[in-house]
C-alpha positions as CSV (number, residue, x, y, z in Angstrom):
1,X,15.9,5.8,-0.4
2,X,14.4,9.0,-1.7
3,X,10.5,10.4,-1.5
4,X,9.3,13.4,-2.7
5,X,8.0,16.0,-0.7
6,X,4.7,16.5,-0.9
7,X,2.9,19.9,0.4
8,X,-1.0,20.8,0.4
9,X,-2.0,24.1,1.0
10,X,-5.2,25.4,1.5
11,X,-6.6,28.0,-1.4
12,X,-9.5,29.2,1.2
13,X,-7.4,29.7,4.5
14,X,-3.9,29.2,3.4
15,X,-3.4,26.3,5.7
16,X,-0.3,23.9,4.6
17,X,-0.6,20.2,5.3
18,X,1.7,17.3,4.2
19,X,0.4,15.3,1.0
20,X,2.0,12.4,2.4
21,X,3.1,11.2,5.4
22,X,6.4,7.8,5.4
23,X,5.9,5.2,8.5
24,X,8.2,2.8,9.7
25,X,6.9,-0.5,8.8
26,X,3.7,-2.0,10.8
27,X,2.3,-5.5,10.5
28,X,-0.8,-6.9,12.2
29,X,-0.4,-10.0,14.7
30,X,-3.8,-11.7,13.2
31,X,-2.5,-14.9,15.7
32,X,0.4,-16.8,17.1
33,X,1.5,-17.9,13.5
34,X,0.3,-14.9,10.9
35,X,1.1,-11.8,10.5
36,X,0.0,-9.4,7.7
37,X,1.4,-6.1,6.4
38,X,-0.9,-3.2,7.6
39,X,-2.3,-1.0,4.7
40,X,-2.9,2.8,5.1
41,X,-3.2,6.1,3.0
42,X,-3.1,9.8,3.9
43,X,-6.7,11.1,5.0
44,X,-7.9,13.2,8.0
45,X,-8.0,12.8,11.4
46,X,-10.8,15.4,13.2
47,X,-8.3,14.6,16.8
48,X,-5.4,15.3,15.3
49,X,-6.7,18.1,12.6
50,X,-4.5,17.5,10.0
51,X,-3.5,14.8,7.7
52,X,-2.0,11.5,9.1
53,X,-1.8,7.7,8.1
54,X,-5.2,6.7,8.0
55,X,-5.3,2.2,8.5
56,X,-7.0,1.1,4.9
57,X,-9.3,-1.9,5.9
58,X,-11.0,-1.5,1.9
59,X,-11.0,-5.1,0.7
60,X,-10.3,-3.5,-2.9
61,X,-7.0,-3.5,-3.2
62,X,-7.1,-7.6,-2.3
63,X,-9.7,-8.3,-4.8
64,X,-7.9,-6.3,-7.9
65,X,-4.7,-8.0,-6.9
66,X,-6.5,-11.4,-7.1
67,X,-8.0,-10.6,-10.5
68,X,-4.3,-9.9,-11.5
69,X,-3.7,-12.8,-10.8
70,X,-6.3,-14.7,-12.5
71,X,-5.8,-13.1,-15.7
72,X,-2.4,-13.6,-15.5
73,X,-3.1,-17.8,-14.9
74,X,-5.9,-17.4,-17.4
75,X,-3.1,-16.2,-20.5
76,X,-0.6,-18.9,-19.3
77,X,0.7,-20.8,-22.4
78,X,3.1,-22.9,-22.9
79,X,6.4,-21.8,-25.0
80,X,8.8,-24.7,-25.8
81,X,12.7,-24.0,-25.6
82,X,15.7,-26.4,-25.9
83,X,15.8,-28.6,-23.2
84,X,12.9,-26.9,-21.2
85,X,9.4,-26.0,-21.3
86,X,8.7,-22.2,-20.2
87,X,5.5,-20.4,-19.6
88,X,4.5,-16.9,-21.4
89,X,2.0,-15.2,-19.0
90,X,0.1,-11.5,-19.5
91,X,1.5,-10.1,-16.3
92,X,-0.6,-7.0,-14.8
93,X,1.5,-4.6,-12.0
94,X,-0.2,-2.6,-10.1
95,X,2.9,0.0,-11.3
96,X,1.0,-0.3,-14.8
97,X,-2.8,-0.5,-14.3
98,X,-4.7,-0.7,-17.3
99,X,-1.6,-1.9,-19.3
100,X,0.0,-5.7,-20.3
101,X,3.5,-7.0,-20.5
102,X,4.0,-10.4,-22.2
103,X,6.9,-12.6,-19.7
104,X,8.3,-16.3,-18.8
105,X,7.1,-17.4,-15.8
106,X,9.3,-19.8,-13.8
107,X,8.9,-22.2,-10.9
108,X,10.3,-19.3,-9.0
109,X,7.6,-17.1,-10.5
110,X,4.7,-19.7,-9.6
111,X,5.7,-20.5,-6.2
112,X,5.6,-16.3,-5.6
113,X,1.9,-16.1,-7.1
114,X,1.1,-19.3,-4.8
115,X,2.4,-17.2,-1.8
116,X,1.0,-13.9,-2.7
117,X,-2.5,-15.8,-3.4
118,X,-2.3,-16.9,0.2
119,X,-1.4,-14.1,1.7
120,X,-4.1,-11.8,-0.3
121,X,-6.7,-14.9,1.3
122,X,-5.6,-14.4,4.4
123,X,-6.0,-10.8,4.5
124,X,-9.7,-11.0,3.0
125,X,-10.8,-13.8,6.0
126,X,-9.0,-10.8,8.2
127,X,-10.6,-8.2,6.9
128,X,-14.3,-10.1,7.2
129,X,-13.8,-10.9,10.6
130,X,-12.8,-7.0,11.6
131,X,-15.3,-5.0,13.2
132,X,-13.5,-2.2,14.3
133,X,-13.5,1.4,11.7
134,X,-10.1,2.3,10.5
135,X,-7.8,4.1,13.0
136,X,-5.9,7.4,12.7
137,X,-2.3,5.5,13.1
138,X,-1.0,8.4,14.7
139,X,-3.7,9.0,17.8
140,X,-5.4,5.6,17.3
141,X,-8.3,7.1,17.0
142,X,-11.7,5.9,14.6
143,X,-12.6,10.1,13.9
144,X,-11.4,10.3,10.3
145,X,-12.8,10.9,7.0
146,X,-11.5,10.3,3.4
147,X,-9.5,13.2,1.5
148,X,-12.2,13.8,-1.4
149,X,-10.0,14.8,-4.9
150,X,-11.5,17.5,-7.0
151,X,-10.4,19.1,-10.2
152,X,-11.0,22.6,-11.6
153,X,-9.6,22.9,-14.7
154,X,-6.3,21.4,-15.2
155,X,-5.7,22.2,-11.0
156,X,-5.9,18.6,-8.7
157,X,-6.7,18.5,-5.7
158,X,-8.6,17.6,-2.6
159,X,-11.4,19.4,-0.4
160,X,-10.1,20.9,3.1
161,X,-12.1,18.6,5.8
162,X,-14.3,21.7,8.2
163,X,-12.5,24.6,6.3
164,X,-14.5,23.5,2.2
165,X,-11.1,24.7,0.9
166,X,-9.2,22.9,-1.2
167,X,-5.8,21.8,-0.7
168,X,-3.7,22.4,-3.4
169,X,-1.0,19.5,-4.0
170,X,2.9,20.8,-4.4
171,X,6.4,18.5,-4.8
172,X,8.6,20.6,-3.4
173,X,11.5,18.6,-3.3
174,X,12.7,14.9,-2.3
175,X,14.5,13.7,0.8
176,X,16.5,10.8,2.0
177,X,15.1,8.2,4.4
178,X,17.2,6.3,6.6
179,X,16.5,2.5,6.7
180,X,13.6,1.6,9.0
181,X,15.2,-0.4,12.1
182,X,11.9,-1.3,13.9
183,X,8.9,-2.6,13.0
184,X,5.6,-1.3,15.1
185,X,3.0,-5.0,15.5
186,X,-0.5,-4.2,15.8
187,X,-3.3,-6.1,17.2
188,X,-6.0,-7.0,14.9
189,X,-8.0,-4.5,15.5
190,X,-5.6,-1.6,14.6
191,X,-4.3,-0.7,18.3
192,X,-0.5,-0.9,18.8
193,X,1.1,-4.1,20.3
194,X,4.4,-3.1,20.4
195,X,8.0,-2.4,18.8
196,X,10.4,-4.8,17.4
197,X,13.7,-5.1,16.0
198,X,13.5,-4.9,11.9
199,X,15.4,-5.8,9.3
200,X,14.9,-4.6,5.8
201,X,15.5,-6.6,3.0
202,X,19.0,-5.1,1.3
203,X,18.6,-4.3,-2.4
204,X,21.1,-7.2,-3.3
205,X,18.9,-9.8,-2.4
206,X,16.0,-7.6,-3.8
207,X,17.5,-7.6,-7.3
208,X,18.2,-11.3,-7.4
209,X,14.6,-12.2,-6.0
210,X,13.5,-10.0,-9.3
211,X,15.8,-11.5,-11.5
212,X,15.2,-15.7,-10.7
């Protein structure tokens, strides 16, 4: 699997920093019988000074996912064929914000929805119950702050924390990544449970679970 590689360096003291930083998968043990995928984004950890994987506890992402959703069973109408009734649906991917693709929906496709819906609920009664700030997933510890963007001119980029530089972002390249082999569980507040075997889906079945 290839990722670009992403560089920031700093216009005011010429410090370089990673623009993004690829984890091994992590999941949260909420209880005996649910887990849920842990969220994070690149943002700055004062203990580690630098960037790192920063846990994203933002309900934000749930809620536009949910609205997906419900504009997608909102535009649901049925299309008769020979033999069998199919379902054209507005579907909205978070790949394509802002933009609409017209598609059949099959049973396949509703049972998916049902699943994802569940999921997204579970992670929102998760998230209401947490009380703990968002953890540096490197250190574990609460002392970050968000990466704020600016622009100047046609330039991105994002403000140095404690230096009031700003980072200039790069691609200066792509790697490989080798296949994760171990998952890291978390406890529901953010610390580390421990390490498991993991097995990622292979792209076969990932093609066929796109194309049913």
């Amino acid at each position: 699997m290839g990722f670009p590689i992403v560089r920031m360096t700093c216009t005011r003291c010429n410090r370089t920093e990673p623009g993004a930083i690829h984890s091994q998968p992590r999941s949260y043990q909420v209880d005996s019988q649910t887990r849920l995928p842990v969220h994070y984004h690149s943002g700055w950890c004062f203990d580690c000074d630098g960037v790192q994987n920063i846990e994203d506890i933002s309900p934000g992402a749930a809620i536009a996912t949910i609205r997906r959703a419900a504009a997608t069973l909102s535009s649901a109408t049925p299309r008769r064929r020979w033999l069998r009734t199919g379902w054209d649906c507005q579907s909205y991917h978070w790949l394509d914000e802002g933009s609409q693709s017209s598609r059949e929906f099959r049973t396949r496709d509703w049972h998916r929805l049902g699943s994802t819906l569940d999921e997204l609920a579970n992670r929102l009664a998760f998230l209401s119950r947490r009380s703990v700030p968002a953890r540096c997933l490197h250190c574990y510890g609460h002392n970050t702050a968000e990466m704020e963007r600016c622009a100047d001119g046609e330039t991105n980029g994002v403000i140095h924390p404690g230096c009031g530089g700003r980072f200039v972002v790069e691609i200066k390249g792509n790697f490989r990544l080798a296949p994760p082999t171990t998952m890291l569980i978390h406890h529901p507040d953010g610390g580390l449970s421990h390490e498991e075997p993991y097995e990622a889906p292979s792209l076969h079945s990932a093609v066929s679970a796109r194309r049913s």
